[in-house]
N, C-alpha and C positions, 0 to 999 in steps of 0.2 A: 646458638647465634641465629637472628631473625631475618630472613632475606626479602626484600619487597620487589618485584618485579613492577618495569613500568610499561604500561599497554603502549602497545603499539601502535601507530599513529598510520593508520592506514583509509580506507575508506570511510569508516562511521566518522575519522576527524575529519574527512575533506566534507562530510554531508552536515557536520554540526557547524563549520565555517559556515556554509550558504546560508542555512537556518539564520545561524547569528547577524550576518550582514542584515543589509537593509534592504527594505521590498519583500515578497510573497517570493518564497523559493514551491515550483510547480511542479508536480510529481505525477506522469500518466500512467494510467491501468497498461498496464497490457496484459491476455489471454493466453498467449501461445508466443514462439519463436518467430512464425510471421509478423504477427503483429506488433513485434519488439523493435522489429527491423525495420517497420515502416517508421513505428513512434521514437527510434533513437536518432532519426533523421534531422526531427523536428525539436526535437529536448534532450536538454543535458540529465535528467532525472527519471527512472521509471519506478513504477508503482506496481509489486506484481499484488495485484489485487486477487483475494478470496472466491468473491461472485466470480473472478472473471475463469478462474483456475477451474474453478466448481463445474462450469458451463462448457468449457472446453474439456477438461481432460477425462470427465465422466459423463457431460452430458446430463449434470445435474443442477438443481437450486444450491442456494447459500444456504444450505441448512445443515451442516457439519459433517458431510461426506466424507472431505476432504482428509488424506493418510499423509501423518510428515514425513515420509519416506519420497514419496511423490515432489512433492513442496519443493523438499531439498533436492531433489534431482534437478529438477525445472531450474533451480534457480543457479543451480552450477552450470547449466549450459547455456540460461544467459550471462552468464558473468566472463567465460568463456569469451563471447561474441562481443560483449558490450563491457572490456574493461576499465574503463574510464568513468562510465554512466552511472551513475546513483543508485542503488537496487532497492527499496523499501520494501522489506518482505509482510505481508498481513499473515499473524500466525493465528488468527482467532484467539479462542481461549489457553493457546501454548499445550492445544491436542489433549483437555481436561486435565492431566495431574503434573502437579510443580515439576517434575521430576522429570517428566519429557519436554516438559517446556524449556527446562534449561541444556536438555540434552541435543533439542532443536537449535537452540543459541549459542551453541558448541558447533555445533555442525554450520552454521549459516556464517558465523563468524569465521571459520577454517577457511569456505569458498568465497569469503572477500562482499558477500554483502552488507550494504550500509546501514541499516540498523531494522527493526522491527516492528510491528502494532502489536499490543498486547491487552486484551478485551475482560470487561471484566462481568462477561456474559457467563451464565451457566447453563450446561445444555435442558431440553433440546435449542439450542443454538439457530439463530435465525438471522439475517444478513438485517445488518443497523439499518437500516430505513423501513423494515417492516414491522408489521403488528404481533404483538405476543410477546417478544422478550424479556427474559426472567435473568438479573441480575445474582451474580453471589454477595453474601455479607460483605462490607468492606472490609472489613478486619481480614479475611479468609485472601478475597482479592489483592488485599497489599502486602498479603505473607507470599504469597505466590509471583507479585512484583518484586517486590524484596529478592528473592532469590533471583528473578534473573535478572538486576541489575549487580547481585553478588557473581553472577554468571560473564557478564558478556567483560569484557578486555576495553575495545574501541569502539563497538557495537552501539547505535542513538536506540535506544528505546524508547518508544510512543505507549505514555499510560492512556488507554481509553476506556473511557464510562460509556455506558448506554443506555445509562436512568432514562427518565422519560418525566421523571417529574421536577417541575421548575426548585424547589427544596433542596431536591435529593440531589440532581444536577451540579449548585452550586455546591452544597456537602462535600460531595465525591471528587470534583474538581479541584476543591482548595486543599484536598486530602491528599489529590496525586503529585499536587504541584508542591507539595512538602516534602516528597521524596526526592530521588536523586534522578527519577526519572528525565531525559531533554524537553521532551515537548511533552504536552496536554491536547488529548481529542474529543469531546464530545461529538459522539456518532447519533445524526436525526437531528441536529439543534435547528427550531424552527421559526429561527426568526434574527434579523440583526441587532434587535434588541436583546435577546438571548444572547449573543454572543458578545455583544460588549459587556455587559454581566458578566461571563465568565472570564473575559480578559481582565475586569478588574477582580477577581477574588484569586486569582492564581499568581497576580503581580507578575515581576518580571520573567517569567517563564514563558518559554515560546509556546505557541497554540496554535495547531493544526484544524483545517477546515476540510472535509468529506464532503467533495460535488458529485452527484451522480441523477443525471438525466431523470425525471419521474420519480424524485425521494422526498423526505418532505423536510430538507432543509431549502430556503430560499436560492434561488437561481442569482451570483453576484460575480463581476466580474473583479481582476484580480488587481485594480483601480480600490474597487468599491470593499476587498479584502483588506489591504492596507490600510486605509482609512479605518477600518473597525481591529486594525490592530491584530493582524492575523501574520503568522511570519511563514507558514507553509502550506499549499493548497494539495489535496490530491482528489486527480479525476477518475474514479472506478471502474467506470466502463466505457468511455467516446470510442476503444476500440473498439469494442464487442460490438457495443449496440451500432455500432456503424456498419460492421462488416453485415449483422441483421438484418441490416435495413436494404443493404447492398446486395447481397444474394438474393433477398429473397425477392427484390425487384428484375435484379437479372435474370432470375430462372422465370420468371413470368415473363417477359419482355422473350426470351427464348419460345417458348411455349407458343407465342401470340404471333411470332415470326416463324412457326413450322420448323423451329429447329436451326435457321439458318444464326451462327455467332454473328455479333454487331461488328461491322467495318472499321468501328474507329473507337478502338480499346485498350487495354493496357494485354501487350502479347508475351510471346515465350522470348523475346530475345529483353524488354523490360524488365520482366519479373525475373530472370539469369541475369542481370547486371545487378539488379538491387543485394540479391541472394549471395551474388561474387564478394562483396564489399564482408561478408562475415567471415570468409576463408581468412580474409587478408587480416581483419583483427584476433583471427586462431592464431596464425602465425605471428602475428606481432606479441600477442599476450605471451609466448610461448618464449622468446628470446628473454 
């Protein structure tokens, strides 16, 4: 006798609602535990992005550093803190072979994250907006999709390409939008002509957009997303590159001032109220 199990409708279903409704559903990078706490303030959806993990938790570039062991920890302890919020996990290339890709996708779906990016880069592996990336055959990359959409239960997976050429591009798009994959990414597309291209060759399938400050997809707001037919945005790094920009002025501004801290800043009794607010979703998560 055949028994069919039905997935459980937990997170991946509440993040494939937003998708599906109407409007650009908006997904922020965040880096670190701080930086989750400030960004869950402000949005219903985070984004733990690759660059931003890379840069924080080793202190390195997007260039495949990254151990899913780590991943997966990080993201159980936002899930933890931010049980409500949308988790988009970037798993790169699902840590080179099928087989921990879908062992990652076991693990991520366990801790209640909403769905995944899955690249169909091959190493050495280079963050989508840079120069040099070397894709796998498609055939190779949709056996390795294949399995983890045979993997996840309720989990949204995100197929992404990171062709670079206008052809290949559409090719590989209308390739991913035939599986069973939820949504569609082209990572670097450079242009809103480009993207409407891809909106019509994948038909009704939702399509995600990749902003990130200095990359070389066009700079649009999430008006000007809509309009080109996009149902999901995610921002990479406004955390990171903020905090960047923030330190490395403050420690100057220190420096310039002999040392003396600015009078009118954000202090320890601020930063312990923002911080207080994560206990209390420990506990609630926990009942």
């Amino acid at each position: 006798m055949t028994t069919t199990t039905t997935p459980t409708r937990g997170a991946g279903h509440r993040l494939r609602q937003d998708v599906e409704a109407a409007g650009v559903t908006p997904l922020v990078g965040v880096f670190d535990m701080f930086s989750a706490t400030i960004a869950a303030q402000h949005f219903d959806g985070l984004f733990v992005s690759g660059f931003g993990f890379a840069a924080s938790h080793y202190g390195l570039p997007d260039i495949g550093f990254i151990a899913w062991p780590d991943m997966v920890a990080f993201v159980s302890r936002l899930r933890l803190a931010f049980p409500h919020h949308h988790l988009l996990v970037d798993i790169d290339d699902g840590y080179v072979d099928s087989e921990v890709a879908c062992h990652v996708v076991r693990h991520l779906e366990a801790i209640g994250a909403s769905g995944v990016i899955l690249e169909d880069q091959k190493r050495p592996r280079r963050c989508g907006h840079a120069d040099g990336k070397l894709i796998l055959p498609l055939e190779e990359y949709l056996a390795k999709l294949e399995m983890v959409l045979a993997t996840r239960r309720d989990l949204v997976v995100v197929a992404r390409t990171d062709a670079t050429e206008d052809e290949e591009i559409l090719r590989r798009a209308a390739a991913l939008a035939a599986t069973d994959a939820d949504v569609i990414l082209v990572d670097g597309v450079h242009s809103a002509h480009a993207i409407r291209r891809i909106r019509e060759v994948i038909g009704d399938k939702p399509l995600l957009f990749n902003q990130i400050a200095g990359g070389k997809s066009p700079r649009l707001s999430l008006t000007d997303l809509t309009t080109l037919g996009v149902d999901v945005a995610i921002y990479s790094t406004p955390c990171l590159f903020a905090a960047q920009t923030a330190i490395d002025q403050s420690l100057q501004d220190l420096k310039k001032a002999d040392g003396l801290l600015p009078e009118h800043s954000i202090g320890v009794a601020h930063s312990t109220a923002l911080l207080e607010g994560n206990i209390s979703r420990h506990h609630t998560a926990r009942r």
